[in-house]
C-alpha positions as CSV (number, residue, x, y, z in Angstrom):
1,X,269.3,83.0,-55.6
2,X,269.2,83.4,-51.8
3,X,269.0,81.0,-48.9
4,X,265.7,80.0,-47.1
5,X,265.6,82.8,-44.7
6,X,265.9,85.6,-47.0
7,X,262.8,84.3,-48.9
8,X,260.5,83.5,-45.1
9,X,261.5,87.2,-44.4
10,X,260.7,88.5,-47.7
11,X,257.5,87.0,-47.7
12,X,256.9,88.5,-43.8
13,X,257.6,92.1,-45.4
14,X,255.4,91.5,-48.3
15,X,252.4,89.8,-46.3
16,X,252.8,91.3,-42.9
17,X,249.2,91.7,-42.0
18,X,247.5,89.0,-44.0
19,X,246.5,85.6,-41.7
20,X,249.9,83.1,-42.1
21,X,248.5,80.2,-39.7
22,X,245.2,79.3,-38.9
23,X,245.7,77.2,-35.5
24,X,243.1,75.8,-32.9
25,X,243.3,78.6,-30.6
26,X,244.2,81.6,-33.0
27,X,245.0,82.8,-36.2
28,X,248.7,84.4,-36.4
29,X,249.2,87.1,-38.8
30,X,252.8,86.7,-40.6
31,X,254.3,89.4,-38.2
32,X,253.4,88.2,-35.0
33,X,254.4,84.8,-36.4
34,X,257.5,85.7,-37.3
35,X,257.6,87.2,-33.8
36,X,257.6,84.0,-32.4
37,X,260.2,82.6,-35.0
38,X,262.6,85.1,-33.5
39,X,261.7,84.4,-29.9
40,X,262.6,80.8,-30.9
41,X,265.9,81.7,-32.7
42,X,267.2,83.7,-29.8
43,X,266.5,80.6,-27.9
44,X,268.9,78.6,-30.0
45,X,271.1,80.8,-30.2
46,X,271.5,80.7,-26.3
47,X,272.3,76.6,-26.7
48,X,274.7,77.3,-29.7
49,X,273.0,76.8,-32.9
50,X,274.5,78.5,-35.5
51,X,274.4,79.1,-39.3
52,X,275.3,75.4,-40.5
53,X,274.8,73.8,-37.0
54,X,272.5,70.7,-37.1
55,X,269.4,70.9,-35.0
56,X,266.8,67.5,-34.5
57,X,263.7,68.4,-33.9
58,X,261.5,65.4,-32.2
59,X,258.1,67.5,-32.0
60,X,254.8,66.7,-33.4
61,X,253.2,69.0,-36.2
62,X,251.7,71.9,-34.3
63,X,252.1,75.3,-34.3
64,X,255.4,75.1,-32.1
65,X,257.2,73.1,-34.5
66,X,256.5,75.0,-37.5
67,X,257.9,78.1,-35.6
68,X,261.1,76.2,-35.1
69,X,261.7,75.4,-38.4
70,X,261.1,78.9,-39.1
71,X,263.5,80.3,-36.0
72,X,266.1,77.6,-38.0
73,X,265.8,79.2,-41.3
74,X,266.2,82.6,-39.9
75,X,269.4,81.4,-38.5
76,X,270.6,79.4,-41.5
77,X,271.1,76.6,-39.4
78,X,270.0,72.9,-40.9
79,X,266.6,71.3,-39.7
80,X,266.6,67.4,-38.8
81,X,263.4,66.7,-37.9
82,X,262.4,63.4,-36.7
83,X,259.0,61.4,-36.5
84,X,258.3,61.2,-32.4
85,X,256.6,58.4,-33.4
86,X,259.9,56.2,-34.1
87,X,260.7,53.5,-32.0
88,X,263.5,55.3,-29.2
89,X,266.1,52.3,-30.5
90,X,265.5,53.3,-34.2
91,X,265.6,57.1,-33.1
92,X,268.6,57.0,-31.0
93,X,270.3,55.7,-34.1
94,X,269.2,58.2,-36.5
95,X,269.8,60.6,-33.7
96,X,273.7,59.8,-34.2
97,X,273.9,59.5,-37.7
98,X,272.7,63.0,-38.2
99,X,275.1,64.7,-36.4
100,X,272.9,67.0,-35.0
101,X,274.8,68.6,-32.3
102,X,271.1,70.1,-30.5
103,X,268.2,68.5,-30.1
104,X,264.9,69.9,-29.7
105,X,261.6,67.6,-28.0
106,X,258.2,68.8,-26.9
107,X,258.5,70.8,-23.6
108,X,262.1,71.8,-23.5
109,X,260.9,75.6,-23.2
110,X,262.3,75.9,-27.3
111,X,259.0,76.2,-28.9
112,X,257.0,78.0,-26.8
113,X,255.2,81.2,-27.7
114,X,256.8,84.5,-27.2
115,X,255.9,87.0,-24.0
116,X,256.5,90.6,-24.2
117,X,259.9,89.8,-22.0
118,X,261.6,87.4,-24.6
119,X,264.3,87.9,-26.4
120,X,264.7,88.2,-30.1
121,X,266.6,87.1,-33.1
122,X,267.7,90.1,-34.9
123,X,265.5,91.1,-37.7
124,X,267.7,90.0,-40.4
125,X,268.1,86.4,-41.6
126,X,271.7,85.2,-41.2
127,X,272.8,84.9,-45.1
128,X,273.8,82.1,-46.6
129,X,274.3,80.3,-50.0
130,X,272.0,79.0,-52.0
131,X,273.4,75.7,-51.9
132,X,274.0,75.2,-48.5
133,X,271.9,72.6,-46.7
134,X,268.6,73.7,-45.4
135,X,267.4,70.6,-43.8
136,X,268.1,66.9,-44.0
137,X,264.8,64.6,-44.4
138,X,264.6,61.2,-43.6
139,X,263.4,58.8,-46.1
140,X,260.1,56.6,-44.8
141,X,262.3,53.5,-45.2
142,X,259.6,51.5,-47.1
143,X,262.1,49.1,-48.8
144,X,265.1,50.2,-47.3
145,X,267.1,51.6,-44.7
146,X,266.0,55.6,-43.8
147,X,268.5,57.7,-45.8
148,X,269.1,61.7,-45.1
149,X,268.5,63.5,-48.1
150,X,270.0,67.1,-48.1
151,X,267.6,69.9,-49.3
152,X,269.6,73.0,-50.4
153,X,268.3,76.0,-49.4
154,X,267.4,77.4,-52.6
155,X,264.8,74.3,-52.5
156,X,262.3,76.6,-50.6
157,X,261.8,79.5,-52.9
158,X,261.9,77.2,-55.7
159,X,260.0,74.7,-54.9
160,X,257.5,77.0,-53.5
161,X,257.1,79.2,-56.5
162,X,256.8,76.0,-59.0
163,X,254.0,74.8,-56.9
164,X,251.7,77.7,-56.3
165,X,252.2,78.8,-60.1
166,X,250.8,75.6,-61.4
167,X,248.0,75.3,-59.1
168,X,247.2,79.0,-58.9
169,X,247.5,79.7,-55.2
170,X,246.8,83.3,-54.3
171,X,246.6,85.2,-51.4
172,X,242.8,84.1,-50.6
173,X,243.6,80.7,-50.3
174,X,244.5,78.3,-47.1
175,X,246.8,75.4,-47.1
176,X,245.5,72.6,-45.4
177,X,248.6,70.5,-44.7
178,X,247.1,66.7,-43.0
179,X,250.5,65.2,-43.2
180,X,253.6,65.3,-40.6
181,X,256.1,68.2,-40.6
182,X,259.0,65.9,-41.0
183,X,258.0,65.6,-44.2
184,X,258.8,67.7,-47.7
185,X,255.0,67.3,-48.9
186,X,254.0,69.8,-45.6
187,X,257.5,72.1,-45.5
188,X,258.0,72.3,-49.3
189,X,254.6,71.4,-51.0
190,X,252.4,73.2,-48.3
191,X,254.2,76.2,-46.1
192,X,256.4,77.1,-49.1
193,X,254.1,77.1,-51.6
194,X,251.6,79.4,-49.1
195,X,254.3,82.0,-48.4
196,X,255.0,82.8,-52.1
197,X,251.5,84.5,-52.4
198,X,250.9,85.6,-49.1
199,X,248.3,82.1,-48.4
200,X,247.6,81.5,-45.2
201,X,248.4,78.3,-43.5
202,X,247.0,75.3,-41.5
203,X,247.9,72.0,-40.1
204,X,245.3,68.9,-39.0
205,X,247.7,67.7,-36.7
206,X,247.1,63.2,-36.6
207,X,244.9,63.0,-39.6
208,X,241.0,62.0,-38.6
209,X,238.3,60.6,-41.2
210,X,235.6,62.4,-38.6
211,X,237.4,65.1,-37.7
212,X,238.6,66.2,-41.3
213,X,236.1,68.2,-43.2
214,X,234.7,70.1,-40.0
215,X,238.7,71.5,-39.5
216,X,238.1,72.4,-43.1
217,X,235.0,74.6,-42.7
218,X,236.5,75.8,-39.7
219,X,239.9,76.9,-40.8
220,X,238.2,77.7,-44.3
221,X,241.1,75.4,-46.0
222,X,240.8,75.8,-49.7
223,X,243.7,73.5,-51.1
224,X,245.5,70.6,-50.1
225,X,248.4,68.0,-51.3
226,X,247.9,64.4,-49.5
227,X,249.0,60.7,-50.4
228,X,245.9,58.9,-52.0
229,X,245.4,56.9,-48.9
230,X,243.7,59.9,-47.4
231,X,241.7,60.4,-50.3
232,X,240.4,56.8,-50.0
233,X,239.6,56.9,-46.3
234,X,237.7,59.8,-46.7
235,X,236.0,58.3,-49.3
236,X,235.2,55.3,-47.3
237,X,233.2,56.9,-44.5
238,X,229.8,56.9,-44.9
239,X,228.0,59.9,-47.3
240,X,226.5,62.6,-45.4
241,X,224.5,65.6,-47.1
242,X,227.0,67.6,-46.0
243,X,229.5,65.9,-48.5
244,X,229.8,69.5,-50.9
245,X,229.0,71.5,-47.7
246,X,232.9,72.9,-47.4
247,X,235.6,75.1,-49.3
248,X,238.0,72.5,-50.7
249,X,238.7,73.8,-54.2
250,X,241.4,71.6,-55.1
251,X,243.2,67.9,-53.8
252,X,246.1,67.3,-55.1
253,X,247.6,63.7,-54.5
254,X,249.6,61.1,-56.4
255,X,247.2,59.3,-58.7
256,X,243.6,60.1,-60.1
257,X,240.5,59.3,-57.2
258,X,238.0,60.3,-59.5
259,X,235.5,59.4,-57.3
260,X,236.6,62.3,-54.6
261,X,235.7,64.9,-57.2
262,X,232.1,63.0,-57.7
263,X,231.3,63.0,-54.1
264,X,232.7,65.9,-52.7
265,X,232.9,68.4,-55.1
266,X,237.0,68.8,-55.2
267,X,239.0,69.1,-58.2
268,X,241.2,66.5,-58.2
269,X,245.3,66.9,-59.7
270,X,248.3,64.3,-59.6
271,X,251.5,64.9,-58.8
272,X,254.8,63.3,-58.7
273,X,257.2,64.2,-56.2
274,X,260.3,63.1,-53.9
275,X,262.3,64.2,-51.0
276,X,265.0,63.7,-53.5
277,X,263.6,65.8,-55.9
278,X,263.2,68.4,-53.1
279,X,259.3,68.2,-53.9
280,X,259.6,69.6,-57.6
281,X,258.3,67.3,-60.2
282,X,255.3,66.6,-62.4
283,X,252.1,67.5,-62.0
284,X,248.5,68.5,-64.3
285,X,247.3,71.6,-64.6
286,X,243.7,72.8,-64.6
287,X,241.8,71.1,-67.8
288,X,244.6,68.1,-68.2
289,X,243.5,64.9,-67.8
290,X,244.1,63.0,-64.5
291,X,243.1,59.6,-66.0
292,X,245.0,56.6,-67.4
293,X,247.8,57.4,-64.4
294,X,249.0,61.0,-66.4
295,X,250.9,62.5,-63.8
296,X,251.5,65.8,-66.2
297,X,254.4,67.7,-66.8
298,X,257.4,69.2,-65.2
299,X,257.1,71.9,-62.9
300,X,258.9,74.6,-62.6
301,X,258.7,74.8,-66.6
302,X,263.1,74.7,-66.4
303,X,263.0,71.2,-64.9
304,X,264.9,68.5,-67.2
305,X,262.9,65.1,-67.1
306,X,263.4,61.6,-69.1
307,X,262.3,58.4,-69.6
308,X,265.5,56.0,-69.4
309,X,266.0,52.2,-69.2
310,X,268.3,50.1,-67.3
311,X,271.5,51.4,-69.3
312,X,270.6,54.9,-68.6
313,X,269.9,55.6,-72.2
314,X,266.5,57.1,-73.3
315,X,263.6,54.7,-73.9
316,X,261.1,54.9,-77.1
317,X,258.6,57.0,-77.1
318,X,255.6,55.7,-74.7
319,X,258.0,53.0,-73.8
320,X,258.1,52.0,-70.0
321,X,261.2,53.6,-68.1
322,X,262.7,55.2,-64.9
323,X,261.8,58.6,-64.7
324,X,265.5,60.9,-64.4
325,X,264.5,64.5,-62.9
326,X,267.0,67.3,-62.6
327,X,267.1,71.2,-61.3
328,X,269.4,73.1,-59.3
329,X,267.0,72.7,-56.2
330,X,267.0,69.2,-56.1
331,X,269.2,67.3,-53.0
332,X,272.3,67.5,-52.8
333,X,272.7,64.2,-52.0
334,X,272.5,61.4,-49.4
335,X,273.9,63.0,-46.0
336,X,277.4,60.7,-45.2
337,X,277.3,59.6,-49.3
338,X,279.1,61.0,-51.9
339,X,277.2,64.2,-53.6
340,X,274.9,63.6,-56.3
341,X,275.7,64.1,-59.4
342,X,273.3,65.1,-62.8
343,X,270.2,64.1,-62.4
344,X,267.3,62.0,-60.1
345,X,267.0,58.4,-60.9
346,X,263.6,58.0,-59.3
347,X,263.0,54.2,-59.0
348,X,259.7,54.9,-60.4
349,X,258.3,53.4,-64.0
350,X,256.9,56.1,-66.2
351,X,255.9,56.7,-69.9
352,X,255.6,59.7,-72.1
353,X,252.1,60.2,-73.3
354,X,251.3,60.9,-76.9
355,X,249.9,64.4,-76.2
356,X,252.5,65.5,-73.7
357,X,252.7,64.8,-70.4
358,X,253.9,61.5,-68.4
359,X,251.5,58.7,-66.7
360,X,253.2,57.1,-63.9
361,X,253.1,53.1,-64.2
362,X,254.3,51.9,-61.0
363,X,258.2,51.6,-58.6
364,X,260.5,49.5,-59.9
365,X,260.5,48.2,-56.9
366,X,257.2,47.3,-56.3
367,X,256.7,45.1,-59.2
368,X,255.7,41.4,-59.2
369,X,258.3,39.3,-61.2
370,X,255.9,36.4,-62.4
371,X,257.4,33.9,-65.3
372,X,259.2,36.4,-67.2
373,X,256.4,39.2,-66.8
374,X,256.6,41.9,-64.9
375,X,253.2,43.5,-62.9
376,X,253.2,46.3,-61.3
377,X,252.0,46.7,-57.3
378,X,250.6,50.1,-58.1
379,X,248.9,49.4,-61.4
380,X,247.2,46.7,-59.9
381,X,246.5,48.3,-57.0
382,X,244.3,51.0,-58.6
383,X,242.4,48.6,-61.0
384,X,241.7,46.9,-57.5
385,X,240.8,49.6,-55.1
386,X,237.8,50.3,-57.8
387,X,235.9,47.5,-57.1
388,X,233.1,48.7,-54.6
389,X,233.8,45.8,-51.9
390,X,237.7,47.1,-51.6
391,X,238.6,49.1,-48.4
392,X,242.2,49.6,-48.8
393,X,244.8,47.0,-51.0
394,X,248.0,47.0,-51.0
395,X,249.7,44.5,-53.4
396,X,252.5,42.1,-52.6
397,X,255.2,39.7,-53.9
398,X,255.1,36.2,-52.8
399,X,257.3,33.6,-53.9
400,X,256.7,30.9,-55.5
401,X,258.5,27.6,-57.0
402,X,257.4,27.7,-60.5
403,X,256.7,31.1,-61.4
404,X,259.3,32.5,-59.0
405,X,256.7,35.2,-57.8
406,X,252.9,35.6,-57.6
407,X,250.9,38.7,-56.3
408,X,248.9,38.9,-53.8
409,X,246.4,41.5,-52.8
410,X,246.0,42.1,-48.9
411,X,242.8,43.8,-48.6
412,X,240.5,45.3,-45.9
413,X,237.2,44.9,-47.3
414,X,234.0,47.1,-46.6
415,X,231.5,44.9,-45.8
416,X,232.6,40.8,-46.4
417,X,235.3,39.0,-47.9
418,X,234.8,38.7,-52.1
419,X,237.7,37.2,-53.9
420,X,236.2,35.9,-56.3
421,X,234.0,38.7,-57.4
422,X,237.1,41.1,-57.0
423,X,239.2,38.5,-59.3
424,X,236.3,38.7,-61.9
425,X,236.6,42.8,-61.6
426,X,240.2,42.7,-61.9
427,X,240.5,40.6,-65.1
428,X,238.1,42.8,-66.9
429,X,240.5,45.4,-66.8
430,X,243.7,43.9,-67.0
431,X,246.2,40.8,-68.8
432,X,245.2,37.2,-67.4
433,X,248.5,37.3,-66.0
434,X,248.6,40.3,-64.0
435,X,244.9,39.4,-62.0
436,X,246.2,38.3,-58.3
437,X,246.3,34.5,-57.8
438,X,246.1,35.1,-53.6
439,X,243.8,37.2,-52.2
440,X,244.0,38.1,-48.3
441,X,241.9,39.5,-45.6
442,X,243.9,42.0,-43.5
443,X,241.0,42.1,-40.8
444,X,242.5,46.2,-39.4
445,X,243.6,49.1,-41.4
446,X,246.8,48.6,-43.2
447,X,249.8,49.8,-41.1
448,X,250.8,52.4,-42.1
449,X,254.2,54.5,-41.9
450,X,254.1,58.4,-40.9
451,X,253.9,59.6,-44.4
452,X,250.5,57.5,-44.2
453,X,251.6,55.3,-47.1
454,X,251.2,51.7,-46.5
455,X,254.0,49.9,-45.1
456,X,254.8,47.1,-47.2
457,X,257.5,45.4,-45.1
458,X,254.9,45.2,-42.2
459,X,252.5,43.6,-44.4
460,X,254.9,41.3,-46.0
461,X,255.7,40.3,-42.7
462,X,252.3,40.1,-41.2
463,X,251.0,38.1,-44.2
464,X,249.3,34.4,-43.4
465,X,249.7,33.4,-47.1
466,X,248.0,29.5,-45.8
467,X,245.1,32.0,-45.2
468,X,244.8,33.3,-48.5
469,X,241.9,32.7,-50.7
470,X,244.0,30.7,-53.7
471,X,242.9,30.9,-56.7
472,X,246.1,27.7,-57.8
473,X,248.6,27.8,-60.0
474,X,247.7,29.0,-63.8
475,X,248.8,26.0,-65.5
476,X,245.8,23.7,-66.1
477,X,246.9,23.7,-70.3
478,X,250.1,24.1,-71.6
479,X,248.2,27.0,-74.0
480,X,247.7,29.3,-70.6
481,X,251.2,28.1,-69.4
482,X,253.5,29.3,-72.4
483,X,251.2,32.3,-71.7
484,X,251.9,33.2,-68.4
485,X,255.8,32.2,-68.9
């Protein structure tokens, strides 16, 4: 096994004339993109960047950036890319504790494309090991402090393989990639995945409901990886006849939106994934089911996975547990922690399914701790965003004296507030004690972080709870209170 350059180049040799990246302006072939990878190297070469040297990159996700982080793996140096997004307090600080020792911003003369004059990297990647770093990624820092997790650079041939063999990619096919090139689900899950067959390659740049499925006719995008929120806002605009008008063969994303595939046409997978895991893990294949949460199985085929509880030991079959993922390609570890040893404890709550497969129940983290039982955010989440009057939800804790915890849901509805009828929905489908005793209004989209998951800490701490619509306390009998406790 090689290091990330040796498979970009490879992949250059193999694919030279077929379309890599589909841009705004112009489609680049994998030459003349590579080109401009080199043309970027020799620039950071100039400023010292070396094989191992730490580079930031504070850039948005356009064509310039991806050519960096390709001039980077040329040189076997380690990418740090930031979101430019971040507050400049919170970026100076992740700034330091990277080490990077060059840092590269939009309009610093790094990125741009080459001219006949520039100078080049030389045609041959610098070599390095396979399990040398090839980037550090930042964590979103949803429920705790941002952590750098160090991607070996085996991860990208890996990683890349195992995707576009379970999905099928081949060399017809364009990657859309809507999310943020910080990110592992757009470097690992999209460009890596595209190079191993030769794919060509596209980015949205800041994700638009109105803008989305015209960038898909025009760059002819025919697969995609997103979070579900994207799936739900595009779901939420209004139908057009145009809705199956477009060449979006497959969306993959982390649960089952089976109404996407109704509307527009799309086959829809689920995937489970991590920056941690280096973006290997679980996913269906065509003809699985994508219902009941199944998340499918391990991908590459060599991946180790289990089910374990709190002492680390394996659960029961279809018992509820912490899903444990190992590989070779997987991080490292945390940059400035000690390396990681075995495998992945995820943080999230799966169970094995009878006929194979896993369905993915909810973070241990995001779950509800209500009189001894425990509900999941996510689980109750998806039995929520069904209900036609839901928006977007997004289920917190809240504390409260008896039961130590309640949930509320914080929705943005469609048309007018309906707690009632969405509490009636809800309890049709799940245990009396998991349906939401609060329900609030959030009266603007959810905020969101740069992944475009929802932010819980900034709904938590946005959250009128006196506002609420409350439902009281489920204790009118002592029957339905030795229940709930």
């Amino acid at each position: 096994m090689t290091g990330a350059g040796d498979a970009w180049v490879r992949a250059v040799a193999r694919y030279g004339s077929h379309v890599f990246l589909r841009a705004s302006d112009r489609d680049w072939t994998y030459a003349e993109f590579d080109d401009w990878a080199r043309v970027v190297a020799a620039r950071l070469s100039t400023r010292g960047v070396r094989a191992g040297t730490r580079v930031a990159l504070v850039l948005d996700a356009n064509p310039g950036h991806l050519a960096t982080l390709a001039a980077l793996t040329r040189l076997g140096a380690v990418a740090v890319p930031f979101d430019p997004a971040l507050p400049p307090v919170e970026l100076a600080e992740l700034l330091v504790r990277s080490g990077a020792g060059v840092v590269v911003t939009e309009g610093d003369g790094t990125t741009e494309p080459p001219t006949p004059g520039d100078s080049r990297a030389p045609a041959r990647p610098v070599r390095v090991g396979a399990d040398d770093p090839w980037a550090v990624l930042y964590t979103s820092g949803s429920t705790s402090r941002p952590r750098g997790v160090v991607v070996p650079q085996r991860a990208f041939a890996v990683t890349g393989a195992a995707l576009a063999d379970a999905h099928g990619y081949t060399a017809a096919d364009t990657v859309l990639c809507a999310l943020p090139l910080h990110h592992a689900s757009a470097t690992l899950m999209g460009w890596a995945p595209a190079t191993t067959v030769g794919a060509a390659f596209t980015l949205t740049g800041r994700f638009s409901v109105s803008r989305f499925w015209d960038l898909v006719r025009a760059r002819n995008a025919t697969v995609t990886i997103v979070v579900p929120t994207i799936a739900e806002l595009l779901l939420a605009a209004p139908p057009s006849p145009a809705d199956r008008d477009h060449p979006l063969r497959l969306l993959v994303t982390h649960y089952d939106v089976p109404a996407f595939h109704h509307r527009f046409g799309t086959e829809v997978r689920t995937l489970w994934g991590m920056t941690e895991t280096s973006g290997l893990g679980l996913t269906t294949r065509p003809g699985e089911s994508t219902t009941d949460g199944s998340i499918g199985g391990p991908y590459p085929p060599d991946a180790r996975v289990r089910v374990v509880g709190q002492d680390g030991a394996d659960v029961m079959p279809g018992a509820v547990g912490e899903l444990w993922f190992a590989h070779p390609a997987v991080m490292t570890g945390y940059d400035g922690e000690p390396p990681a040893n075995g495998g992945i404890v995820s943080g999230d709550l799966v169970r094995e399914l009878p006929g194979g497969g896993y369905a993915y129940v909810g973070r241990a983290k995001a779950v509800i701790k209500r009189g001894g039982e425990n509900i999941s955010a996510h689980e109750l989440e998806r039995v929520a965003a069904g209900y036609p009057g839901v928006r977007e939800v997004v289920v917190v804790p809240v504390p409260d004296p008896v039961f130590v915890e309640e949930a509320c849901a914080v929705v943005v509805w469609a048309d007018g507030p309906d707690p009632v009828g969405l509490r009636a929905y809800c309890a049709a489908r799940l245990a009396a004690w998991k349906v939401p005793r609060y329900v609030a209004t959030w009266d603007a989209a959810l905020p969101k972080l740069a992944s475009l998951k929802v932010d819980r800490r900034a709904v938590r701490a946005g959250l009128d709870l006196t506002a609420a619509d409350d439902r009281g306390p489920r204790t009118r009998n002592r029957t339905e209170e030795d229940a709930d406790v």
